[in-house]
C-alpha positions as CSV (number, residue, x, y, z in Angstrom):
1,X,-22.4,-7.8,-32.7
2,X,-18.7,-8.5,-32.3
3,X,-15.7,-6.3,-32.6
4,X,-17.2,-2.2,-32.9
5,X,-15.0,0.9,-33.3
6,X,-14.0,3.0,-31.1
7,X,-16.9,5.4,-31.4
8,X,-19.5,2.6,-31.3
9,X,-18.1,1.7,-28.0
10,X,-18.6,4.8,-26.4
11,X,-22.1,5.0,-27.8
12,X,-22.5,1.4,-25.7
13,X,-20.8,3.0,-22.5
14,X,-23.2,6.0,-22.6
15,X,-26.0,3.3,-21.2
16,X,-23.5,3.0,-18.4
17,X,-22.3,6.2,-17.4
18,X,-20.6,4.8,-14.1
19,X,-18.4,2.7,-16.3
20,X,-14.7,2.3,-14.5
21,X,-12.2,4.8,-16.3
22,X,-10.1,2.2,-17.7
23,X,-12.8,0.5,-19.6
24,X,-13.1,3.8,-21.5
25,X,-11.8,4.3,-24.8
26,X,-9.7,7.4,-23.9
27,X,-7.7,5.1,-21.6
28,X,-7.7,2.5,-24.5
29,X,-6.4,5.3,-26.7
30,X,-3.8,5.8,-24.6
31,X,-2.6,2.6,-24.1
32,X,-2.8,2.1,-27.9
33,X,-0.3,4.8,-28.1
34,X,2.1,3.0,-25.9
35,X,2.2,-0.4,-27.2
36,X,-1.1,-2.1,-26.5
37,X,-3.5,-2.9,-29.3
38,X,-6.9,-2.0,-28.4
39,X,-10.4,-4.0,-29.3
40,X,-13.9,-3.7,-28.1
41,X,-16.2,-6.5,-28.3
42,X,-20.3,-6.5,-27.5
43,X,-22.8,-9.0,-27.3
44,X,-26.5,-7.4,-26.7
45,X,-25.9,-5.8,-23.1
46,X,-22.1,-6.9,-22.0
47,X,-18.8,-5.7,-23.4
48,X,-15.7,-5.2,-23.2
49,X,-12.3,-2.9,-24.0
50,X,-9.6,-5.9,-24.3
51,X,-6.1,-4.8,-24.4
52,X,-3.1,-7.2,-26.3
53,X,0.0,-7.0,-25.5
54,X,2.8,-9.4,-27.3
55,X,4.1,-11.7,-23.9
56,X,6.1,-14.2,-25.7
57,X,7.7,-14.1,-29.0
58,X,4.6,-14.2,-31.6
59,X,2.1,-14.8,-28.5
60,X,0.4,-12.3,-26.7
61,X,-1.6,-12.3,-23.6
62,X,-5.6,-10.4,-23.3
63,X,-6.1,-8.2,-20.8
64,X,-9.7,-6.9,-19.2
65,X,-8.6,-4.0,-16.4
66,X,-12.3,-3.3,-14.4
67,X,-14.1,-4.9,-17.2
68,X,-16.3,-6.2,-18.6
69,X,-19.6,-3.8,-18.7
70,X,-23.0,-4.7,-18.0
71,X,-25.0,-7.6,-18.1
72,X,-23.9,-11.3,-17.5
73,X,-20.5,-11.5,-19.3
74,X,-20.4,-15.0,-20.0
75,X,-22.7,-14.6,-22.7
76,X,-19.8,-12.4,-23.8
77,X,-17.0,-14.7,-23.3
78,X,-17.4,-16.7,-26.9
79,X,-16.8,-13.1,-28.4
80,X,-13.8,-12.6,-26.3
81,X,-12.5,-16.1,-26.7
82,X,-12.9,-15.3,-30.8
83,X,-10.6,-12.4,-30.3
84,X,-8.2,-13.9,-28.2
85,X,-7.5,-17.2,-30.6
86,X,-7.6,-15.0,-33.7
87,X,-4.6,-13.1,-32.0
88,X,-2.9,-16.0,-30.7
89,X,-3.6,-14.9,-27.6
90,X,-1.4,-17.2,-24.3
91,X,-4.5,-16.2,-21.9
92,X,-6.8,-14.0,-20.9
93,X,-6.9,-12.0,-17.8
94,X,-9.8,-10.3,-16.3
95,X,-10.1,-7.7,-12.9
96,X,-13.3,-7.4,-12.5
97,X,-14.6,-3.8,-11.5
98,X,-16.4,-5.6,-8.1
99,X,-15.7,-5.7,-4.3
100,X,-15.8,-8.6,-2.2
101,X,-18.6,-8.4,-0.4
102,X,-17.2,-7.7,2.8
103,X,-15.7,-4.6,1.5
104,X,-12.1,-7.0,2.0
105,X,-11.7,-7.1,5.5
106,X,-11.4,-10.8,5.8
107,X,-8.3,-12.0,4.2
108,X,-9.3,-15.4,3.9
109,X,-12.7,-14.6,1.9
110,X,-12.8,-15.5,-2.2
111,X,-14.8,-15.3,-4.8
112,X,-15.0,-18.6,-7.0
113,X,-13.6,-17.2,-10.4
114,X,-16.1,-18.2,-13.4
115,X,-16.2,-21.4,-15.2
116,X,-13.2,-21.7,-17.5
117,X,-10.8,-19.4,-15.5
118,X,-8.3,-20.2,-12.5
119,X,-7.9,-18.0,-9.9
120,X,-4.2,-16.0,-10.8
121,X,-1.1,-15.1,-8.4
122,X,-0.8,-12.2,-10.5
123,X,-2.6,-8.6,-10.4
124,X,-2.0,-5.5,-12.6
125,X,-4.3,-3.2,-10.7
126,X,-3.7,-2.7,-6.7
127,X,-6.1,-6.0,-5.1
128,X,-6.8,-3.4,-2.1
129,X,-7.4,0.2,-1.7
130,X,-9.5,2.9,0.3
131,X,-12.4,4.5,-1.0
132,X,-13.7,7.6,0.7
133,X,-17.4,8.9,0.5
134,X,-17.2,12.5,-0.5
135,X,-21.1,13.3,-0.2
136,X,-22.2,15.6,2.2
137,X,-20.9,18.8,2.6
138,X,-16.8,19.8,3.3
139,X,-17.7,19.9,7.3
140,X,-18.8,15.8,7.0
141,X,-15.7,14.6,4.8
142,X,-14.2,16.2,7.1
143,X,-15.2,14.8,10.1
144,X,-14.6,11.2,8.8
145,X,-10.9,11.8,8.9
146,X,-9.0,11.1,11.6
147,X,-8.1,14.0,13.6
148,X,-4.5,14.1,12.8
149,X,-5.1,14.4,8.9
150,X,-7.4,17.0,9.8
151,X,-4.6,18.8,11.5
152,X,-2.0,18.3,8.8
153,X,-4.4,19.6,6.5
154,X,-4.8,22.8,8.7
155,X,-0.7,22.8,9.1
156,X,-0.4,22.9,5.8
157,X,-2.3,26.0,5.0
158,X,-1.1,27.4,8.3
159,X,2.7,26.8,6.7
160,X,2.2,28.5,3.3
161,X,1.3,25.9,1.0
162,X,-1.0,27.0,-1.6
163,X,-2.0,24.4,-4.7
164,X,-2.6,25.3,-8.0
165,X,-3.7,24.2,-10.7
166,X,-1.2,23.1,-13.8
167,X,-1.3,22.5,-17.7
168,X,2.6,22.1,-17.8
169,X,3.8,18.4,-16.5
170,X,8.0,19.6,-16.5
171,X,7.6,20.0,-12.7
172,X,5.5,16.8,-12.0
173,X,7.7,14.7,-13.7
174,X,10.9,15.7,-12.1
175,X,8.8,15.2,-8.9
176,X,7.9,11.7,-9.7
177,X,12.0,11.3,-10.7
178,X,12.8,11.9,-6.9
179,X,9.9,9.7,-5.5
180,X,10.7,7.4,-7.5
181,X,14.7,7.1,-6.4
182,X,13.8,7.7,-2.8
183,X,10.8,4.9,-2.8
184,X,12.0,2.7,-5.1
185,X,9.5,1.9,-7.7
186,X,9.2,2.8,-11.4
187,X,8.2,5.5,-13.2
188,X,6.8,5.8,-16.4
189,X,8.3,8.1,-19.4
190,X,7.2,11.5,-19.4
191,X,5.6,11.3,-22.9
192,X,3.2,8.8,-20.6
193,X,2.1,11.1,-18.4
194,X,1.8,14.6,-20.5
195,X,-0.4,11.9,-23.3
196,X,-2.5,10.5,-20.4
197,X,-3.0,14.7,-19.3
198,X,-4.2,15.5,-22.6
199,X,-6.4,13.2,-23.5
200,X,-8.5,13.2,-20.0
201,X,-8.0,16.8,-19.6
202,X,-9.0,17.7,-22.8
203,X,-12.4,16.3,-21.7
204,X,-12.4,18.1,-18.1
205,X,-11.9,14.4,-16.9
206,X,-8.5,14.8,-14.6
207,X,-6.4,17.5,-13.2
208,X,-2.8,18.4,-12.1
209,X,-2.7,19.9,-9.0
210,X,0.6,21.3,-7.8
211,X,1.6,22.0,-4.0
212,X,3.6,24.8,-4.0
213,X,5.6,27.2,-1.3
214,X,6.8,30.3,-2.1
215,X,6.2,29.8,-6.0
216,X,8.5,26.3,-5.8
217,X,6.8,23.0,-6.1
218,X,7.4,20.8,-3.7
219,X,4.0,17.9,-4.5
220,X,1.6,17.1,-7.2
221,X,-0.4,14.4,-8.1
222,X,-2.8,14.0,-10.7
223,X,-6.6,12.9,-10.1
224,X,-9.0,11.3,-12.7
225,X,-12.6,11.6,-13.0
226,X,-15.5,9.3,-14.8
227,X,-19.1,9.1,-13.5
228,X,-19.6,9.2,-9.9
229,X,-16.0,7.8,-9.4
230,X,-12.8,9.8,-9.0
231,X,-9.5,8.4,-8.9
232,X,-5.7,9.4,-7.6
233,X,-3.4,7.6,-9.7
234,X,-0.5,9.2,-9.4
235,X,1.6,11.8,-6.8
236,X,4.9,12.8,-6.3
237,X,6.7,14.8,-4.0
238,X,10.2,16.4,-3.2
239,X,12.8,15.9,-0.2
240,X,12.0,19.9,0.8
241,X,9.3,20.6,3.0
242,X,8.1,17.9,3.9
243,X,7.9,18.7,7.0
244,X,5.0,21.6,6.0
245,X,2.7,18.4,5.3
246,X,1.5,19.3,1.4
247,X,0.5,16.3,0.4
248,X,-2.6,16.1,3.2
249,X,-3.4,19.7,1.4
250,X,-3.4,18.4,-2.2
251,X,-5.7,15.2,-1.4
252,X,-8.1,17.6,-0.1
253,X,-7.8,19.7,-2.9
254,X,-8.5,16.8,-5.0
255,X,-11.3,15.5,-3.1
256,X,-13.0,18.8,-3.3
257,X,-12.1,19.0,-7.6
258,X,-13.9,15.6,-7.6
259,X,-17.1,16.9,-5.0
260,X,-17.0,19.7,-7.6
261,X,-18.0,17.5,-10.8
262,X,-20.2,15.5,-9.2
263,X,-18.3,12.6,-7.9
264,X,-19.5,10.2,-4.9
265,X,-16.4,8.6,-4.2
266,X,-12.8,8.9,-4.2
267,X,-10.2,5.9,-4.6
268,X,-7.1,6.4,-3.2
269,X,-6.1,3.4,-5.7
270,X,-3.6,1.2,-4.0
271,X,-3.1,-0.2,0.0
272,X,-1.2,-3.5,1.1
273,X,-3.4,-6.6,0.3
274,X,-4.0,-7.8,3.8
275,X,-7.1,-7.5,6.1
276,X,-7.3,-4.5,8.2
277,X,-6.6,-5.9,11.3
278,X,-3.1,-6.9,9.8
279,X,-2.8,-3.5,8.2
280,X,-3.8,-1.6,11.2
281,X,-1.4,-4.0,13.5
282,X,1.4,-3.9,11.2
283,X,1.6,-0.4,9.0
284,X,3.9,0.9,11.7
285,X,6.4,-1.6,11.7
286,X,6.6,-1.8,7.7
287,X,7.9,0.8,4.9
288,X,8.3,-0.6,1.6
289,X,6.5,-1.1,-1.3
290,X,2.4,-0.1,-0.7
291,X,3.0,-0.1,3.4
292,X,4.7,3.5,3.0
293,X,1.5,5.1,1.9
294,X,-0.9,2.8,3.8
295,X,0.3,5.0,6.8
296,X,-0.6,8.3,5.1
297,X,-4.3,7.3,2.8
298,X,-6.1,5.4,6.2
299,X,-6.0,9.2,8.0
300,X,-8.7,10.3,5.2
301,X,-11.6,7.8,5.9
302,X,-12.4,5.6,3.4
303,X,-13.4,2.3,3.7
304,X,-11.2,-0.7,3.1
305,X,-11.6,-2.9,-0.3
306,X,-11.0,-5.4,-1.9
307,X,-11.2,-6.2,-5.3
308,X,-12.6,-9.9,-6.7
309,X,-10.2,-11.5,-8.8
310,X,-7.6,-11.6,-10.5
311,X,-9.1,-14.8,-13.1
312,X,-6.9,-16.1,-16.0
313,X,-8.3,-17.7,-19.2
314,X,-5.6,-20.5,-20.2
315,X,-5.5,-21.3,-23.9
316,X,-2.0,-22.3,-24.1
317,X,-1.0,-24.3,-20.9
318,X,2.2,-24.6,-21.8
319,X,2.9,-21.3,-22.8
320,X,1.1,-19.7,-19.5
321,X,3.2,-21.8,-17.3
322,X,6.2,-20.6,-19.2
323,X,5.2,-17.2,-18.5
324,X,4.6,-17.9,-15.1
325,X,7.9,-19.0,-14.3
326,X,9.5,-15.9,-16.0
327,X,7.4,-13.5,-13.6
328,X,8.1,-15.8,-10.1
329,X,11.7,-15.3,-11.8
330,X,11.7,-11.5,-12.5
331,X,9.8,-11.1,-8.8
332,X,12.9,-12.9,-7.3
333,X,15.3,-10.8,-8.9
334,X,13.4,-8.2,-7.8
């Protein structure tokens, strides 16, 4: 078997229930929705969601995020390859959903990528984050936190913050507006975030939980759940307050949503990509970009990793080095 619908595909990912939640077809689905085409490929027990996206005037590029599933996926890759030449596809890029072994704490440590891909300077997904182990009772997660997140989760309580749970995203976004200016990164359009909360929420698979004092929100953050796996992908919060510490409040929240359904771990999704020693020597020296949260996600106890890859599948060198050149270009301007 090939190319399979939609609905075949889940039927595939129920024999792997611990599946990473972009390999599902709900995130597919939404992508779709915003400008990615969508197609799933098998080949007995590997497969994979591959999303296209046009990179070049009539040339697009093949993207696996966490992919693929299950067995040996080279005896896959003459499906993928099939899809990507059909679509004119510049290359193929895959992120593995694997750790270096290590659990990333050695900067220098690699994994050789397959035969037939190069190792790429460029990563979609964060290369590093920290995962916490939420098994065990409330007491235990607890205790694995460092003693000042412990107390800022207290403060918080102690200072009024309550979080609640929300259906309407109006608040959220213009919270993500002001992070957004005063951290300078990009946002996506609000039609991006209410689709992505109704199609996982529908299923009971995320939540928005608001941080809130005296009925006016002040933080929110939305957390994903598939499997044993949950995931924080995105929070905001305002200039007020800040001082009252909500967003130590709303993680735990979150973690104890995701204990609640039956979750193991929780991925704070996104650190700097250095070893810990650097991080832990450095993170108090450094604000921008992923060091201004690195600060706040190593108080909750999760462990340091790192992800294998990023591996690109050249089919057009020329093309691909093209490409390359425009994104060293855009980083520059950057």
């Amino acid at each position: 078997m090939a190319e399979i619908s939609s609905s075949e595909w889940d039927s595939f990912l129920s024999r792997y229930p611990d599946t990473h939640i972009l390999q599902t077809s709900l995130w597919g689905q939404l992508k779709a929705e915003f400008g990615w085409q969508v197609v799933f490929v098998t080949h007995q027990d590997c497969g994979a969601q591959v999303l296209l996206k046009q990179v070049l005037p009539g040339f697009r590029f093949a993207y696996i995020p966490k992919g693929p599933v299950g067995a040996d996926w080279r005896l896959l890759l003459p499906e993928i390859d099939n899809v990507c030449h059909r679509r004119k596809c510049v290359f193929l890029k895959v992120e593995p959903d694997c750790w270096v072994k290590d659990g990333g704490t050695q900067a220098s440590q690699t994994i050789q990528p397959p035969a037939g891909f190069i190792p790429s300077p460029h990563s979609i997904q964060p290369m590093r984050t920290m995962v916490i182990d939420i098994t065990g009772d409330e007491a235990v997660i607890l205790n694995r936190m460092k003693q000042k997140t412990r107390y800022n989760i207290n403060l918080a309580i102690k200072k009024s913050v309550v979080v609640k749970s929300y259906q309407d995203l109006s608040s959220f976004y213009h919270l993500m507006e002001v992070t957004g200016q005063r951290d300078r990164f990009g946002i996506h359009s609000p039609e991006y975030y209410q689709r992505a909360f109704e199609l996982f929420h529908s299923r009971d698979l995320c939540q928005l939980l608001v941080a809130e004092v005296e009925g006016t929100p002040i933080a929110a953050l939305i957390v994903f759940r598939h499997g044993d796996r949950a995931w924080y992908f995105y929070g905001a919060s305002s200039n007020a307050y800040r001082e009252r510490m909500p967003n130590y409040l709303l993680q735990w929240e979150a973690i104890r949503w995701a204990r609640l359904n039956g979750c193991k771990e929780y991925d704070l999704w996104g650190v700097p990509d250095a070893d810990l020693a650097t991080l832990e020597s450095s993170f108090t020296g450094q604000a921008s970009g992923l060091w201004g949260v690195y600060r706040f996600k190593r108080g909750f106890g999760g462990e340091l990793k790192r992800s294998v890859g990023p591996w690109d599948r050249v089919f057009r060198g020329f093309l691909y080095r093209l490409y390359s050149l425009l994104l060293r270009y855009r980083a520059s301007e950057g």
